[in-house]
C-alpha positions, 0 to 999 in steps of 0.5 A: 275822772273815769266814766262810770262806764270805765270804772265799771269795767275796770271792777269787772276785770279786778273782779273777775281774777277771783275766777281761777278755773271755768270750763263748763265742758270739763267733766270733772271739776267745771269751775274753781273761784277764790272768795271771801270777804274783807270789812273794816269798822272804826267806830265811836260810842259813847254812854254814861255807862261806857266809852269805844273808841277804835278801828276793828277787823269786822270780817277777813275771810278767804276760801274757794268753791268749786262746781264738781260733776255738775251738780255738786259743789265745795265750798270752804272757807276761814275766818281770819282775825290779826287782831287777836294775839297769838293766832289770825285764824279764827275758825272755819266757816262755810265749809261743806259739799252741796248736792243740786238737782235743780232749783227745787232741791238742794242737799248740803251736809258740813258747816253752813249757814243756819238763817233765820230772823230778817238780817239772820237771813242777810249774809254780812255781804249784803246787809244794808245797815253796817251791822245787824241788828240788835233782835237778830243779836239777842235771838239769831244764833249769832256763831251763823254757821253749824255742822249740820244737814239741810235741804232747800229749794224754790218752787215757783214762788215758794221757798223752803229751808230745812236743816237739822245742826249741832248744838253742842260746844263750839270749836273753831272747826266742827264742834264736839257733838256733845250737846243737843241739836237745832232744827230749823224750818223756814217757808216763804214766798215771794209777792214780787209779781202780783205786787209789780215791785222787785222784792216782796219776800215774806219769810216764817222761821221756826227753830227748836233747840234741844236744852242742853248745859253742853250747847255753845253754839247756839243761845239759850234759847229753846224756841224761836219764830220769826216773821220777817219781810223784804220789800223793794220798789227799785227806788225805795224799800222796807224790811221787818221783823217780828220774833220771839223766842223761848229761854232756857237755863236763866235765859229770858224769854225775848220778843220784839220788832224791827222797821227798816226802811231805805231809800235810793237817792242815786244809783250808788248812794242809799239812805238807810233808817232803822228802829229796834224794841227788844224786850224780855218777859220777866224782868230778868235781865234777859236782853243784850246790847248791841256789838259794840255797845256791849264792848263798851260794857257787859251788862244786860238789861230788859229792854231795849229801843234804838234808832238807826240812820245810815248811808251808804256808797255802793262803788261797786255793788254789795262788792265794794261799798262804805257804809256809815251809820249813827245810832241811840239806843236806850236800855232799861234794867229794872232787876240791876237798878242801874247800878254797877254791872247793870244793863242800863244803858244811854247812848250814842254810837257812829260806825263807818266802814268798808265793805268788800266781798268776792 
């Protein structure tokens, strides 16, 4: 077995064949990488109400970026699927040209990533559970990136996010610009210092989207506010999230809270605990089930409870991990009864996978 010195330099030689140019003393284009992601679920759930029982493509992207004249960057990349009969491509994802002056000011403009609510925030590359969860599900604006303008910065411990996007109906590329538009504030800052830990960042999202019959990209959702929290000590952590947002065209309005925390039993293997309420306001139906509990079945419900237990094993940071997690979860449905077609929902599901990212 090779010593974790070795291993750790041979991930730093794989690794680093992604970088495919870098000259900091080119005036033209300075660097050129490949990037992208690869992650792969088998998974198995199980309720009265539905059974999966299968292996997925989670993710499989690939791309490149590029620091052009110093202060600008492009990034592009596509999401690729071989599961999906007749084409693997899927759509167009990151896809923009960004504008730096420094930490405190960054312009982008073309399809990017629109983040809010706590795992909203979290790129897929990062997430300490094996999927998002379920708040993030029913209110984050799950197609993740949108042709938009946005501005953003650090100044010294605060944070801002500003960014005005399409709503209108999707396409795998840009979308047909023929609904509304969302714009998105967030403002946080970061309590790591005074608190001595290595994480204590506080976000507040707020969204608004224009009601519009034509908006695909996003949800049903005219408002949504956030405020979620990411604490680290280094040995052990929590994450939080309380959210609401406001439904339109039949759409409930939905608030609830997420409590995640984590522990590191060594430097490669981390213990992850998570609870989920979700509920919506009128008894309409308003609230959806998680990704593969909802491939077990369609249904929509009322509210929602889930307890999460995970662990992961980092082989190479948030590079190259597998990651494994159980879950239940119930659901009420007053307006369907429990009858056919229902939200109703009692079960269990176990989902392990790999993760890798460049």
């Amino acid at each position: 077995m090779a010593t974790t010195a070795d291993t750790t330099s041979a991930y730093d030689d794989i690794w680093s064949l992604a970088t495919l140019y870098d000259d900091e003393n080119n005036p033209f284009i300075q660097k050129l990488a490949f990037t992208g992601r690869a992650q792969f679920d088998y998974t198995y759930t199980e309720a009265q109400q539905g059974q999966i029982d299968a292996w997925f493509v989670r993710r499989l992207r690939a791309g490149f970026k590029a620091t052009l004249f110093e202060d600008f960057t492009l990034h592009s990349e596509a999401d690729f699927n071989p599961q999906t009969p007749g084409t693997a491509y899927q759509r167009l994802t990151d896809t923009y040209l960004a504008w730096s002056r420094g930490p405190a000011f960054v312009l982008k403009a073309g399809k990017h990533a629109a983040q809010f609510t706590l795992d909203g925030h979290t790129s897929s590359k990062n997430l300490i559970a094996i999927d998002r969860n379920n708040l993030t599900n029913n209110l984050w604006y799950t197609g993740e990136y949108f042709p938009g303008v946005s501005s953003s910065g650090k100044i010294d411990k605060w944070h801002y996010f500003a960014g005005i996007f399409s709503s209108g109906s999707a396409s795998p590329e840009y979308g047909d610009f023929d609904g509304s538009n969302f714009g998105l504030l967030t403002l946080g800052y970061d309590f790591s210092e005074c608190l001595d830990v290595e994480e204590a960042l506080l976000n507040v999202d707020y969204v608004y989207n224009k009601p519009d019959t034509a908006n695909t990209f996003t949800r049903m959702l005219r408002q949504v506010g956030s405020v979620n929290f990411f604490y680290d000590t280094g040995k052990w952590g929590l994450r939080t999230d309380l959210s609401v947002g406001d439904g339109y065209l039949g759409q409930d309005d939905i608030y609830g809270l997420v409590v995640m925390p984590f522990y590191d039993l060594t430097e490669k293997t981390q213990l992850v605990g998570r609870y989920t309420h979700i509920s919506g306001s009128d008894g309409m139906n308003g609230v959806r089930l998680s990704r593969y509990e909802n491939r077990a079945t369609a249904g929509r419900g009322d509210d929602y409870d889930e307890l999460y237990l995970g662990i992961n094993y980092y082989f190479y940071g948030h590079k190259l991990k597998w990651q494994t997690g159980v879950t239940y979860a119930m659901m009420d449905d007053d307006a369907g009864n429990g009858g056919a077609g229902s939200g109703a929902w009692d079960g269990w599901g176990l989902t392990t996978g790999l993760r890798i990212s460049w």
